[in-house]
C-alpha positions in Angstrom: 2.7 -11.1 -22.8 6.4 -10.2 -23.3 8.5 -11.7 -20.5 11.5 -9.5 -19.4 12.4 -11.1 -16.2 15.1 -12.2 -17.5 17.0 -8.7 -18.5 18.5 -6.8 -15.7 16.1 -4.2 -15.0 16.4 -1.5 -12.3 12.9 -1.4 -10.9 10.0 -3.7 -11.2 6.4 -2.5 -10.7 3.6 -4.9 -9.2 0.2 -3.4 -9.2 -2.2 -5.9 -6.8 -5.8 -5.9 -7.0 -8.4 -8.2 -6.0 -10.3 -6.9 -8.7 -10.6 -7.2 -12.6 -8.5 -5.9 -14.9 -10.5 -3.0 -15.4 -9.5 -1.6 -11.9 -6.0 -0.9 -12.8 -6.2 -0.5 -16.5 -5.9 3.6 -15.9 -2.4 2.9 -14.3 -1.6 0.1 -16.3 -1.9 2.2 -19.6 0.1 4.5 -18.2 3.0 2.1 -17.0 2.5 0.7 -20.8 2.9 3.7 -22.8 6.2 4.3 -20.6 8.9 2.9 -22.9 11.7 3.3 -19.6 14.0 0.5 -20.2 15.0 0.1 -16.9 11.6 -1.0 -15.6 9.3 -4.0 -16.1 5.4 -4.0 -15.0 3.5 -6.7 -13.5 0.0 -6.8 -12.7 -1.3 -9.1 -10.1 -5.0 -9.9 -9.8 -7.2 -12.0 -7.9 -11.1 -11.8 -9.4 -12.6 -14.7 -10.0 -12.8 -13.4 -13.8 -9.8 -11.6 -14.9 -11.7 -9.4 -17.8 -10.5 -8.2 -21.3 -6.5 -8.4 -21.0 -6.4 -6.8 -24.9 -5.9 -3.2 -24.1 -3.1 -4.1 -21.9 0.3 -3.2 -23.6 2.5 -6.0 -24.1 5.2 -5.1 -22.0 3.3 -5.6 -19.2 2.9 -8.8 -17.3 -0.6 -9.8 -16.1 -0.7 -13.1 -13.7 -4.1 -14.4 -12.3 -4.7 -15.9 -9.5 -8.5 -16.5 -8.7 -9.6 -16.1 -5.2 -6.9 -14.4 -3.5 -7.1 -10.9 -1.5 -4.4 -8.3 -1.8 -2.4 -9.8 0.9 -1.9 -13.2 -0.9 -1.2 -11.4 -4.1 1.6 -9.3 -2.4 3.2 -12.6 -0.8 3.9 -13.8 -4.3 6.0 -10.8 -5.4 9.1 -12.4 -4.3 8.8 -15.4 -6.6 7.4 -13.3 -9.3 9.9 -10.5 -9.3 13.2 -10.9 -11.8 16.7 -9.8 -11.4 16.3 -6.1 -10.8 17.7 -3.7 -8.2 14.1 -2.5 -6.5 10.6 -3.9 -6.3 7.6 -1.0 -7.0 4.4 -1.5 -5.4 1.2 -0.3 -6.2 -2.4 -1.2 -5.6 -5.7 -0.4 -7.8 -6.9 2.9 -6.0 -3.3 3.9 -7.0 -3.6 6.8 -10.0 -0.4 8.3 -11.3 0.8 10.5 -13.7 2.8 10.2 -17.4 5.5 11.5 -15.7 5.5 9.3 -12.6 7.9 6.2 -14.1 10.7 9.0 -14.3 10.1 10.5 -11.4 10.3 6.9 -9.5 13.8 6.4 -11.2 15.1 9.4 -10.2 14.3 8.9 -6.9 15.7 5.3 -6.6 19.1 6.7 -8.2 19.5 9.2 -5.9 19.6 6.1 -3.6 22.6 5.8 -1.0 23.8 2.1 -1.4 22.6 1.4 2.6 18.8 2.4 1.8 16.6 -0.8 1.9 13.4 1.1 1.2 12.0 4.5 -0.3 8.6 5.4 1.4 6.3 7.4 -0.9 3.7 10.3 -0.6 0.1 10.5 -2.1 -2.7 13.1 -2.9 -5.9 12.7 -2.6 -8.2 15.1 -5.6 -10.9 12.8 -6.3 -12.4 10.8 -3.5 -13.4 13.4 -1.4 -16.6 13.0 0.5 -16.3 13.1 4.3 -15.9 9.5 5.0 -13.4 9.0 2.0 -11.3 11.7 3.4 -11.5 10.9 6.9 -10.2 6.8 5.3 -7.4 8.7 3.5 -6.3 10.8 6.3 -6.5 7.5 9.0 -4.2 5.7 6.2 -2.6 8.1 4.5 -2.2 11.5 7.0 1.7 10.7 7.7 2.2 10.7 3.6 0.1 13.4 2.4 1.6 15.4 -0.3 4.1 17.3 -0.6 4.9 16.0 3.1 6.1 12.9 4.6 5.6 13.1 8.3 8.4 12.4 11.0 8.9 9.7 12.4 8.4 7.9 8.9 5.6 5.0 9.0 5.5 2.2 6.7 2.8 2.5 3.7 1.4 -0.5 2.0 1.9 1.2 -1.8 3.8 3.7 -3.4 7.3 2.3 -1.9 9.8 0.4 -3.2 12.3 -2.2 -1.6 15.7 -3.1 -2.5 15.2 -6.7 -4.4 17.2 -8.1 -2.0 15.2 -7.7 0.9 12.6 -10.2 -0.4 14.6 -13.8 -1.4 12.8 -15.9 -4.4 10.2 -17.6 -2.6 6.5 -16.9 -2.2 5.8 -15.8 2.0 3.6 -17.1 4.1 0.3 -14.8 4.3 1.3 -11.7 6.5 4.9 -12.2 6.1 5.5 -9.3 3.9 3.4 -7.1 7.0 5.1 -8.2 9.8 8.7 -9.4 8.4 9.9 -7.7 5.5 8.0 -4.1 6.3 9.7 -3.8 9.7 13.2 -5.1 8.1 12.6 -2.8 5.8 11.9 0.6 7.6 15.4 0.6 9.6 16.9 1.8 6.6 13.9 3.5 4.9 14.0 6.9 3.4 11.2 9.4 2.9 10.5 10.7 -0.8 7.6 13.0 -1.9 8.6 13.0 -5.4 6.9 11.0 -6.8 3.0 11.1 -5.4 0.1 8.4 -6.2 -3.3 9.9 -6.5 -5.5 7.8 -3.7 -8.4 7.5 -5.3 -10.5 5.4 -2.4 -14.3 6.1 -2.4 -15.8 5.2 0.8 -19.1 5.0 2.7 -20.7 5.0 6.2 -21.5 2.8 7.9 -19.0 0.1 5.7 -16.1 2.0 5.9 -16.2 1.5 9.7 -16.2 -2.4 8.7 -13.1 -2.1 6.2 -11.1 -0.4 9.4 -12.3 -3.3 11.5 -11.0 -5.5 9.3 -8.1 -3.8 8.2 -7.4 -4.2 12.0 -8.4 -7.4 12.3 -5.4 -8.7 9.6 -3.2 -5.8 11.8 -3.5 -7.8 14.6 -3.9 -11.4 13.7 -0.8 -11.0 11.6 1.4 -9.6 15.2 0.2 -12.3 17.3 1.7 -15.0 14.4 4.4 -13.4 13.6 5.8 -11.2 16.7 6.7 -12.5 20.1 4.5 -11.9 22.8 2.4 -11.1 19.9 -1.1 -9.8 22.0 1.0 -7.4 23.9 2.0 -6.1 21.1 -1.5 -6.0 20.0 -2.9 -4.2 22.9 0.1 -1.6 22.4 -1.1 -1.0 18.7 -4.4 -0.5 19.6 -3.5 2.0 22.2 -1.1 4.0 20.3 -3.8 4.1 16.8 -6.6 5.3 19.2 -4.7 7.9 20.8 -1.3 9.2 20.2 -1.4 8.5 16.2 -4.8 10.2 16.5 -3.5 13.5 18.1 -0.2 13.6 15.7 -2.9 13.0 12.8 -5.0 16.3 14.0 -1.7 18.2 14.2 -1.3 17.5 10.7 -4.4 18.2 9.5 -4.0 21.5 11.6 -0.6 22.4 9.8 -0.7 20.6 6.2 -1.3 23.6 3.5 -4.9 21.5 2.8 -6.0 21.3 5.7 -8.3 24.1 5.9 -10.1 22.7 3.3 -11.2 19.2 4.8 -14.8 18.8 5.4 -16.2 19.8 8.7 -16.2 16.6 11.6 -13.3 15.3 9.1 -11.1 14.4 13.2 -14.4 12.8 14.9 -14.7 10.3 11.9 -11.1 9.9 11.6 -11.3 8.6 15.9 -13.9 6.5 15.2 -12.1 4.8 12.6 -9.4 4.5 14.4 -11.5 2.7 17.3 -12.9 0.6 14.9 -9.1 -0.3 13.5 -7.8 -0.8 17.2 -11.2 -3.7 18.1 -10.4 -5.2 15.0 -7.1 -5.6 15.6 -7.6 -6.9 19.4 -10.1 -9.7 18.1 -8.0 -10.8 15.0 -5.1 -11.3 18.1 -7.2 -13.4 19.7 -9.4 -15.1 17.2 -7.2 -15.0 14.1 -7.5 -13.2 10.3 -10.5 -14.9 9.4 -12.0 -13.7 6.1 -10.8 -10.1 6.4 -8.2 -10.1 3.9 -11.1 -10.5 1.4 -13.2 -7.2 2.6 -10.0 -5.1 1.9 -9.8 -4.7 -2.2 
């Protein structure tokens, strides 16, 4: 693969997956056939077998590393990324558009020199069964397009940081989460510009298991790295059951889709947001375990 970390570049794009190749080939062409010369493309996966890397356009960089879950992959991106101005993140449920590359660089130059972070929007036009919907709307409800809701939240894809918020050396698992993020969102902007397609299929009764874990990493990841970390646990779990639950019906209630989610779409949406706030209570008291791996 070319390398072109060493060029000045204004925005690097890592796509993680703990998948094959095949997961993010559908972005990864995309990113390929974009000939911006201001941006580099990295893909970062963790499958135990990486899969036919011959379709994959040259300009983009493919690193394996077998074994490792999304959050491992993401702490790497410090070490991995070049000299450029922002760091693009992405993750293999992530579709976008031919015109999506642009429309990223447009929004990073419209950039004030103090912004540390753009915070994205995304659609959701294909995964929508109830329980995928009710998963996009418990992670995704506050960046639904063509609204980011107020106050902004942090998102784990479709964002991008200012390079210099990350150093050169790989984090410790959960650092990016509960370090950089939070750094991050004091000087964060909102940008709807330039949506991701959430593309998330999901099924009862495992999708109440990914929220549990997805919790569980939420809250083993505050009691390591946050003082008084369980309070700040229980105060998580609180505020996903109930407040972030009634702001989320609100914007199903107003959001120009909204009428046309599937019928029960705010029960499922509480019950995965019960099954987020357990998770996260055990993985405070018990630790991560091996609940990075059951969220590809």
């Amino acid at each position: 693969m070319q390398d072109r970390r060493e060029s000045r570049v204004d925005f690097e794009i890592f796509i993680v997956t703990g998948e094959s190749i095949e997961k993010v080939m559908p972005v990864a062409e995309v990113l390929g056939r974009s000939r911006l010369k201001t941006m580099a493309t990295h893909v970062l996966s963790g499958a135990a077998e990486l899969g036919d890397t011959t379709q994959i356009d040259e300009t983009v960089n493919v690193s394996h590393y077998p074994g490792e879950s999304v959050f491992h992959l993401r702490s790497r991106i410090p070490a991995l990324a070049g000299n450029c101005e922002w760091v693009v993140i992405l993750e293999d449920h992530n579709l976008i558009e031919e015109t999506w590359p642009t429309k990223v660089q447009a929004a990073l130059q419209r950039c004030d020199p103090d912004d540390m972070a753009i915070i994205g929007a995304a659609t959701n036009t294909r995964s929508i069964d109830h329980w995928s919907w009710a998963n996009f709307i418990c992670v995704l409800g506050f960046h639904w397009s063509p609204e980011i809701g107020t106050p902004l939240q942090p998102l784990g894809f479709n964002v991008a940081f200012r390079r210099s918020m990350f150093g050169h050396e790989r984090l410790a698992l959960g650092q990016y989460e509960h370090e950089v993020v939070p750094k991050a969102m004091l000087a964060a902007r909102p940008d709807p510009s330039f949506p991701v397609d959430h593309m998330q299929f999901r099924r009862f009764p495992e999708v109440v298991y990914y929220h549990w874990c997805n919790g569980r990493v939420t809250g083993a990841g505050m009691r390591k790295f946050m003082k008084g970390g369980k309070r700040h646990v229980y105060k998580h779990a609180h505020n996903t059951t109930f407040p972030r639950q009634r702001i989320l019906r609100e914007v199903m209630r107003r959001h120009p889709l909204g009428a046309e989610l599937p019928g029960g779409t705010s029960i499922r949406t509480q019950l995965l947001a019960v099954a987020h706030s357990l998770g996260a209570i055990y993985g405070g008291w018990f630790g991560v375990g091996r609940a990075p791996w059951a969220l590809e």
